[in-house]
SEDO-963009 format. One record per atom (N, C-alpha, C): residue in one letter; x, y, z. Coordinates in pm, whole numbers, plus 50000, padded with zeros to 5 digits. Layout:
// residues N
aXYZ;...
// end
This chain:
// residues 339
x470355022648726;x471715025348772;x471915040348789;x472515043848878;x472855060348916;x473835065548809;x473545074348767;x474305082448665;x475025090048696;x476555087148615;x477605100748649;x478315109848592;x478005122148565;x478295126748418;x480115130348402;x479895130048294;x481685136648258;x481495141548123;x482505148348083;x482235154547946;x483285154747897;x483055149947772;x483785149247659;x483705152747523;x484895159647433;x484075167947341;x484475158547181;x483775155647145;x483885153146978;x483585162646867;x484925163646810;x485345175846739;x484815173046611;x483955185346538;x482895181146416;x484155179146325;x483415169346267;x484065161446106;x483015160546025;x483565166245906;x482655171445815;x483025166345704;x482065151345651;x482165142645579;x481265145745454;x481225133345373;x480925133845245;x479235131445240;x478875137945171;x477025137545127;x476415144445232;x477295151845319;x476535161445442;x476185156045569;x476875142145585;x477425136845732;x478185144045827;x477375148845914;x478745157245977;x478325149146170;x479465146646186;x479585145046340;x479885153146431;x478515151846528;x478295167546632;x479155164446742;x478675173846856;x479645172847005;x478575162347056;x479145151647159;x477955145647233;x478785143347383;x477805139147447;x477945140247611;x478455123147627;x478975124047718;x478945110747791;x478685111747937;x478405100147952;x478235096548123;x478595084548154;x478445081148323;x479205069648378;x478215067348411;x478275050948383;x477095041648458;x477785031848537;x477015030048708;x477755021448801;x477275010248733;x478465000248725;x477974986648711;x478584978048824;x478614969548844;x478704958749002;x480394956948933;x480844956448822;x482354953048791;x482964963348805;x483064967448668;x483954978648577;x482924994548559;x483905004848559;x482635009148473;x482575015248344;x481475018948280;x480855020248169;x480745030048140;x480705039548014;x480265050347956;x478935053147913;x477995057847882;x477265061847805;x477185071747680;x477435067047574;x477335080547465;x476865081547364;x476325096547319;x475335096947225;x475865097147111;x476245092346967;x476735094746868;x475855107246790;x476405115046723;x475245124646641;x475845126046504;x475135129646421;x475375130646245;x474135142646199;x474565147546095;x473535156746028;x472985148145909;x471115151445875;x470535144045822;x471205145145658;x471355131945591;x471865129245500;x470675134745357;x470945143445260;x470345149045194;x468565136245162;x468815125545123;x468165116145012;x468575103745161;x468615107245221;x468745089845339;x467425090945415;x466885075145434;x465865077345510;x465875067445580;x467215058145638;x467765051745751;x469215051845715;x469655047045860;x471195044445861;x471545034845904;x473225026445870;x473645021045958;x474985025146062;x474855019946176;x476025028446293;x476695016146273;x478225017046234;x479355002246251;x480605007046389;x480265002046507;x481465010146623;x482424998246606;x483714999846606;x484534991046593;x485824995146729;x485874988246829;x487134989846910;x488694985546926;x489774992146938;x490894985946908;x491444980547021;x491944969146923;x492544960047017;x494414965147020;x494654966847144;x496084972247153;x496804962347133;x496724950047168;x497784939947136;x498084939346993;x496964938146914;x496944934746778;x497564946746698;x497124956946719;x497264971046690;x495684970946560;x494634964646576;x493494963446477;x492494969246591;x491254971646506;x489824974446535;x488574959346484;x488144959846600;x487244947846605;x485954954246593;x485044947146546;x483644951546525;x482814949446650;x482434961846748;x481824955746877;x479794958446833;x480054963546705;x478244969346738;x478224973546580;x477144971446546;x476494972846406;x474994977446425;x474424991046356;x472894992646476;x472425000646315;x471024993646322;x470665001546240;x469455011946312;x469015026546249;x468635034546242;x467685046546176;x466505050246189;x465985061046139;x466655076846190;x466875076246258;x467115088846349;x468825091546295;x468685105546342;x470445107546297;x471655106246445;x470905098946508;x471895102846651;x471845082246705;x472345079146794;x471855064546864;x473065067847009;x472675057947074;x473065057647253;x473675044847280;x475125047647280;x476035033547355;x476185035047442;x476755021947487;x477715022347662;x478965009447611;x479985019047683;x480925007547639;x481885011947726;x483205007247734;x483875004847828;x485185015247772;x486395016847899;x487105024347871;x488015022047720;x488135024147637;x488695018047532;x488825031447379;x490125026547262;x489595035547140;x488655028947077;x488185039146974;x486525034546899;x486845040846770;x486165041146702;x485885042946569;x485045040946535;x484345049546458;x482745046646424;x482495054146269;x481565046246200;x481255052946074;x479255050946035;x479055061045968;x477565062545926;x477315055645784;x476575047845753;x476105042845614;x474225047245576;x474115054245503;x472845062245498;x472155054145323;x470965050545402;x470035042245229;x468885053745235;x468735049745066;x467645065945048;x466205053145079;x465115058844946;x463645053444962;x463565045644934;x464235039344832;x464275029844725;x465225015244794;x465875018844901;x466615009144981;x467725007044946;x468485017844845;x470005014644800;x470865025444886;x471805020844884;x473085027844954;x473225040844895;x473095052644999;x473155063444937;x474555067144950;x475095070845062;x476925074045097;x477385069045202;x478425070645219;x479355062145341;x480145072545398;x480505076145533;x480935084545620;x482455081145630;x483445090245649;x484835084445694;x484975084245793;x485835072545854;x485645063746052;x485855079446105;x485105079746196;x485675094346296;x485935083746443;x486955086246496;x487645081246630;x487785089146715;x487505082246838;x487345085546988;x487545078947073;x488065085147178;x488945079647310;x487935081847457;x487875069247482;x486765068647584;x487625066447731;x487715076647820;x488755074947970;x488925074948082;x488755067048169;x488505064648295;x488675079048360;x487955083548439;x488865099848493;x489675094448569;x489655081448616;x491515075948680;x491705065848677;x493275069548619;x494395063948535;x495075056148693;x495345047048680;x496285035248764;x497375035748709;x498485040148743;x500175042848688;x501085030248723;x501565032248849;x502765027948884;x502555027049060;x502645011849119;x503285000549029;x502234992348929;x502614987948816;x502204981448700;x501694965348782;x500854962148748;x500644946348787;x501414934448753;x502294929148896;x503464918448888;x504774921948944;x504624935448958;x506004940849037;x506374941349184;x507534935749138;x507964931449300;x508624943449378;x508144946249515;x508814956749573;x509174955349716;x510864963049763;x511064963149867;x509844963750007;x510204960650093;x509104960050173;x509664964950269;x510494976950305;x511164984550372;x510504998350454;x509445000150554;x509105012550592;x510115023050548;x511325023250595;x512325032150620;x512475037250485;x512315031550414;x511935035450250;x511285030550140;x509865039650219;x508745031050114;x508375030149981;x508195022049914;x507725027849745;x506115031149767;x505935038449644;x504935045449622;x504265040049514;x502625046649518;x502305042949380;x501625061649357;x501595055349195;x501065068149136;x499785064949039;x499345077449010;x497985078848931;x497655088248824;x496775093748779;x496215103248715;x494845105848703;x494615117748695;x492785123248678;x492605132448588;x491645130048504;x490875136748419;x490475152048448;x489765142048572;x488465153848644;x489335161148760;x489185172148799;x489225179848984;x488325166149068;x488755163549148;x488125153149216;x488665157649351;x487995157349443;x488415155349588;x488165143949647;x488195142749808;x488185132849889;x488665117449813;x489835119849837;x490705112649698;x491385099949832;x491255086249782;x491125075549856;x492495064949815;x493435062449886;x494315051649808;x493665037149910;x493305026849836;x492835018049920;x493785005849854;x494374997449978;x495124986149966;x494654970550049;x494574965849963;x493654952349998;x494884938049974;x494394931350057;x494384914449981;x493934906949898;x492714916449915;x491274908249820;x491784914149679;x490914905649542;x491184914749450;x490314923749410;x489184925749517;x488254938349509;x488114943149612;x489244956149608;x489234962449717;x487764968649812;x487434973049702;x486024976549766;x485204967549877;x485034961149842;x484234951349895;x485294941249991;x486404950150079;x487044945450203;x486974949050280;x486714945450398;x486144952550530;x487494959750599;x488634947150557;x489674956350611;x490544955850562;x490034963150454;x490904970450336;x491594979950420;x493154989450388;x493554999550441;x493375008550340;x492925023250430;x492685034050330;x493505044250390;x493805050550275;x495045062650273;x494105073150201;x494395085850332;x493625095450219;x494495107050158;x494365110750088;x494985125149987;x494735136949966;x495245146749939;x495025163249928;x494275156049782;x493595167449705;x493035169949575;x494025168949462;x495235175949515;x496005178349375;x497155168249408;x496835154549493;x498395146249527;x497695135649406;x499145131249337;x498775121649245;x499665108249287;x500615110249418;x501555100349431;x501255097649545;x501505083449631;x501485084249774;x502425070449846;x503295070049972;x503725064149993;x502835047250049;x503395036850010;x502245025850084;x502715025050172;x501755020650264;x502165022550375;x502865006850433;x503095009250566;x503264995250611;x502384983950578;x503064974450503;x502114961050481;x503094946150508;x502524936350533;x502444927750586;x503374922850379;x503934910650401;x504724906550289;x503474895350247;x503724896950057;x502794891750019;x502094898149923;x501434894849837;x500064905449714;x498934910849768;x499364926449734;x498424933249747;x497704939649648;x496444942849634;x495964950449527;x495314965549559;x495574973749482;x495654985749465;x494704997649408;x493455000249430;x493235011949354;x492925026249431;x492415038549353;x491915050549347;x490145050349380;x489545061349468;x488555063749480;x488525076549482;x487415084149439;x487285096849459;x486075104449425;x485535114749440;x484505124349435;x484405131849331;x483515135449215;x483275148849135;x482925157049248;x482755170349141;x482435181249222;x480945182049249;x480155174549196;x478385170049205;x478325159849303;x479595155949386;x479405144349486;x479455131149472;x479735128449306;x479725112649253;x480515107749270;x480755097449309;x481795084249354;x482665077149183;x483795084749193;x484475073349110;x485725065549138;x485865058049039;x487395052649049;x487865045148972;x489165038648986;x489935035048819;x488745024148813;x489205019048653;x488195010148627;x488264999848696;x489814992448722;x490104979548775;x491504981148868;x491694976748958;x492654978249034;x494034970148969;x495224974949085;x496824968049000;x497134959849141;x498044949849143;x498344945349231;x499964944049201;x500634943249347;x502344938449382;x502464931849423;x503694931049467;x504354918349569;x504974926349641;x505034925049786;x505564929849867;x506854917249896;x508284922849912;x508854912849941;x509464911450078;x509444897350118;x510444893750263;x511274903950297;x511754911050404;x513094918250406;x513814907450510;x514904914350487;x516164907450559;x515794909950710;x515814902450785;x516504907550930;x517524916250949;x517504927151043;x518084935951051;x519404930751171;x520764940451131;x522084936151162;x521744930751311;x522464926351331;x522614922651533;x523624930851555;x523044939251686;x523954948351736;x525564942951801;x526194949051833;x527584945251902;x527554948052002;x527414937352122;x527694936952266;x529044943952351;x529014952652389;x529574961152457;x529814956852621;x529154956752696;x529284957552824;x527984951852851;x528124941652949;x529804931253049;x529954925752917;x531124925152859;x532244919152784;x531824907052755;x532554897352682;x532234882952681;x532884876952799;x532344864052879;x532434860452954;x533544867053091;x532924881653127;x533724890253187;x532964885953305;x533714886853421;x533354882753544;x533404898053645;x531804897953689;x531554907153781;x530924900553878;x532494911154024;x532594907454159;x531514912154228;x531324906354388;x530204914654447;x531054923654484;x531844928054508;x532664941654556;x531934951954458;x531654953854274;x531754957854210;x530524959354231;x529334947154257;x527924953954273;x527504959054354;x528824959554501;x528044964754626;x528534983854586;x529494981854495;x529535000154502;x528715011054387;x528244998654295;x527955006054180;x526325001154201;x525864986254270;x523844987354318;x523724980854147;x523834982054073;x523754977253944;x524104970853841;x523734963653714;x524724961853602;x524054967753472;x525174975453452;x524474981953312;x525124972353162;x523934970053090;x524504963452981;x524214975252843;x525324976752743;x525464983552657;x525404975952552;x525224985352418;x525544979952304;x525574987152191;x525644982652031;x526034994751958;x524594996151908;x524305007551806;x523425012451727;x523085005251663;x521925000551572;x522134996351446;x521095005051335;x521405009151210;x521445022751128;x519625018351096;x519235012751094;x517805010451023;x516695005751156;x517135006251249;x516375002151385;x515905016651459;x515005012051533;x514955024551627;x514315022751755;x514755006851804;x514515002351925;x515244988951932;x515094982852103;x516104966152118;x514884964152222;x514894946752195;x514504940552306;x515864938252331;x515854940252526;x517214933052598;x516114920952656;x517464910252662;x516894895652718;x518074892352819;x517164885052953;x518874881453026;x518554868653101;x519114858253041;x518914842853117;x519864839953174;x519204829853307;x520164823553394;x520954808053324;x522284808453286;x522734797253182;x522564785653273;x521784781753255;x521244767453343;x520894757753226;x520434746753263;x520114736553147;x519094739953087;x517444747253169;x516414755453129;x516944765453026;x517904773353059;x517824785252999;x516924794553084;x516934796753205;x515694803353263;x515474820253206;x514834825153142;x514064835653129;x514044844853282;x514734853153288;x514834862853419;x514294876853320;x514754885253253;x514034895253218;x513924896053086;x512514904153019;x512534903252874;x511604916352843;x512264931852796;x511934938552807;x511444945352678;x510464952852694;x509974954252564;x510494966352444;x509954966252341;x511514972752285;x511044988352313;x512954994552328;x513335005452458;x514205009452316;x514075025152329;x514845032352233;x516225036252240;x516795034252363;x518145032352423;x518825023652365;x519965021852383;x520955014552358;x522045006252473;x521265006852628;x521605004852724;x520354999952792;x520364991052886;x519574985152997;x520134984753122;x519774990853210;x520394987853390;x519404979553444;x519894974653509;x520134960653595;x519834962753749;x518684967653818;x519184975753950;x518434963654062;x517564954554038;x517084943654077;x518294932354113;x518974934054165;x520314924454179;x519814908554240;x518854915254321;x518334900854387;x517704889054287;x517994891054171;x517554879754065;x518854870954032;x519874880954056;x520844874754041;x521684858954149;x521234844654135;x520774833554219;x521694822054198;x522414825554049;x523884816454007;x524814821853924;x525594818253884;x527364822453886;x527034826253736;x526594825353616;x527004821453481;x525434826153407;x525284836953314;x524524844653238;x525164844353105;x523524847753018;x524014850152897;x522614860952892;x522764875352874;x522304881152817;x522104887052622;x521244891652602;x521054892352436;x520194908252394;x520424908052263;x519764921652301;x519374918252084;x517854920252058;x517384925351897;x516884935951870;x517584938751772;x517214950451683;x516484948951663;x515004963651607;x513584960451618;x512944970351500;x512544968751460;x511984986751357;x510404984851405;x510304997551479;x508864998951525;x507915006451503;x506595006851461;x505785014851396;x505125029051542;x504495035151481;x503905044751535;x503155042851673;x502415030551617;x501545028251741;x502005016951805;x503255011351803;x504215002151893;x504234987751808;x503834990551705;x503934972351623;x505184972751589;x506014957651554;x507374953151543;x506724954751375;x507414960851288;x507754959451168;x508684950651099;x509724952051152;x510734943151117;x511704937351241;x512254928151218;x513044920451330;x514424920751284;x515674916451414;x516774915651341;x517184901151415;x518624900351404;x519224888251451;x519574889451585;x519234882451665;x520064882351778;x521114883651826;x521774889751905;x523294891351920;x523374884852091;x523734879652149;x523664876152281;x525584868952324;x525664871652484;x526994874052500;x526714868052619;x527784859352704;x527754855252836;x528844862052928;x528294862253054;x529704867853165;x528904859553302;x529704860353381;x529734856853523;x529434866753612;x528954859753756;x529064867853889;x529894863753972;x530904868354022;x531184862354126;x530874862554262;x529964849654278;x529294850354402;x530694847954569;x531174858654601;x532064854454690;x531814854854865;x531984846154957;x531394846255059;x532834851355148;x531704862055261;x532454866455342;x533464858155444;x534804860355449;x535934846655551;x535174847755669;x534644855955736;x534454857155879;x533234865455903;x532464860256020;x531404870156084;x531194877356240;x532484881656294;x532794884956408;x531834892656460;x531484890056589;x530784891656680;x531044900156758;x530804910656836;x531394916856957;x530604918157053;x531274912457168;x530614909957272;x529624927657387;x529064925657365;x528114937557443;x528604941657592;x528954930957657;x529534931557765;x527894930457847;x528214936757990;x527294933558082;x526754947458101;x525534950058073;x524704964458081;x523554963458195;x522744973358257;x521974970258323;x520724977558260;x519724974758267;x518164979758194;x517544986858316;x517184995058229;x515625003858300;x514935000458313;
// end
C-alpha cells in the first residue's frame, strides 16, 4: 500500500520503574475503505525487564469507556500499529528473567486525526434546495493541503462516481456553496493534496436531503387584459400585439405561450425562456380565429440555460376582432389607348 506521512507528536511521560514514552511518527495507509494510521509506540528499556506487554484500548464515544482493541506481547521497547481515526490509550507491562511482573506503566493517551474533518451538514439533514440561496457545507484540516476538492455524489462512494460533481477550492477555503442539485440524497466529501503530492481525504463521507421547492409565484397578466377584445383597426396601426406582465422576485426568466382557444387547444407559439417581461407579437398572420388564451411561467435559470426551478402558470384569454370590410369599390379606368 502507498504510504502517506503526517506527523504527530507524543509528549514524553515519564512513568514508574523508568518507562518513559518517546515522540513517534505516524503515517497513512490507503486502504480500498477508510483510512488508516500507522504508529510506532516507544518506551525506555525497563531497568530488570526482559519482555513486555503493549494493552491499546480505544474509546468508545457513545459509552464514554475504552475497549480493548490489541494486547501484543514484546522483546523490544517500541511495536507498530495501524488503526483507525479514533482516542487510544495505551499502557506497558514489563516481566524480568524469572517471568514475574516487574512494573506497570500509567495509560498515556492519544488522539489519532483524519487531516479532514467533515463539519456541516451533519448526516440526515434536510436542506432548502433553493439556488438563489444556497446552503453550504463546511470542513477542517490538519495539514496545508492544496488542490482542495468538494465532491457531491448520489452514490455513497463518491469516489468511485463517474459523475460525481466536483467543486474546486482556494487552499485556505474551508466552506463552500453546493451547488445546483437535483432533489433527493446526496453524499458529500473532501479531497485534497499534501505538500509531497499525496492524495487525502475525510475518512468517510456525510450525506443530505435536498428538498422539493415550491413552484415559483405566477406572474400577473397585464396586457391584453382578460378577455379584452383587439380590433383590426388597432392591428393595422400598431403591426403587433404586445403581451406584458409583472416580475416575479426569485425568477429571472418566462416562457410566453399563446393558443388558439379551439377544442385542440392549438399550440401557435412557445418561446423559450426570455429575460423580459414582455413578448411582441409581430407575425399577425397566425392570427386565423376570434378567441385566445395566452400564458406566460416563471422560470429560475442556470448559467448554461437549464430550468432550475419552475413556477405556476398564469394564463389569460382576449379576442380579435376579425371585422370585414362593408364594401370593395371599384373605379372604373375609363377608355385609354396603348403604345
Amino acid at each position: 500500500m502507498k504510504m502517506k506521512k503526517i506527523y504527530f507528536i507524543l509528549f514524553l511521560l515519564f512513568l514508574p520503574a523508568g518507562i518513559v514514552f518517546a515522540q513517534a511518527d505516524v503515517k497513512i495507509l490507503e486502504s480500498s475503505n477508510d483510512l488508516f494510521f500507522s504508529r510506532q509506540l516507544v518506551w525506555d528499556k525497563a531497568r530488570y525487564a526482559v519482555r513486555y506487554t503493549v494493552v491499546l484500548e480505544q474509546k468508545n464515544e457513545a459509552l464514554d469507556t475504552y475497549i480493548e482493541v490489541l494486547r501484543r506481547n514484546t522483546d523490544q521497547t517500541y511495536i507498530d500499529i495501524t488503526v483507525s481515526p479514533g482516542e487510544y490509550r495505551f499502557l506497558v507491562i514489563s516481566y524480568n528473567i524469572l517471568g514475574l511482573l516487574d512494573t506497570q506503566s500509567e495509560w498515556s493517551y492519544f488522539t489519532i486525526r483524519n487531516p479532514i474533518t467533515l463539519l456541516q451538514p451533519r448526516s440526515g439533514i434536510a436542506l432548502s434546495n433553493n439556488p438563489m440561496s444556497p446552503s453550504s457545507v463546511t470542513w477542517s484540516t490538519g495539514l496545508p493541503l492544496h488542490n482542495l476538492r468538494v465532491v457531491f455524489s448520489r452514490e455513497s462512494e463518491p469516489a468511485k462516481d463517474p459523475r460525481a460533481i466536483i467543486q474546486y477550492v482556494a487552499q485556505d477555503i474551508t466552506t463552500a456553496n453546493i451547488p445546483p442539485l437535483g432533489e433527493g440524497i446526496w453524499y458529500w466529501t473532501i479531497f485534497g493534496e499534501t505538500s509531497d503530492g499525496k492524495n487525502v481525504s475525510a475518512a468517510a463521507p456525510l450525506w443530505f436531503t435536498l428538498l422539493s421547492q415550491p413552484l415559483l409565484s405566477p406572474p400577473r397578466c397585464i396586457r391584453p387584459s382578460y378577455n379584452e377584445v383587439i380590433t383590426l383597426q388597432q392591428l393595422t396601426l400598431t403591426r403587433k400585439i404586445t403581451f406584458e406582465w409583472e416580475k416575479v422576485p426569485e425568477a429571472n426568466a418566462y416562457i410566453f405561450s399563446l393558443y388558439g382557444n379551439s377544442d385542440k387547444q392549438d399550440l401557435l407559439i412557445l418561446s423559450s425562456p426570455i429575460p423580459e417581461t414582455s413578448f411582441e407579437l409581430t407575425d399577425l398572420s397566425i392570427l386565423n380565429m376570434d378567441d385566445y388564451v395566452w400564458q406566460v411561467e416563471a422560470v429560475l435559470v442556470s448559467r448554461n440555460g437549464a430550468i432550475e426551478r419552475r413556477g405556476i402558470i398564469q394564463q389569460q384569454s382576449f379576442e380579435v376582432s376579425i371585422q370585414r370590410s362593408d364594401t370593395l369599390q371599384l373605379r372604373n379606368p375609363g377608355t385609354t389607348y396603348g403604345h
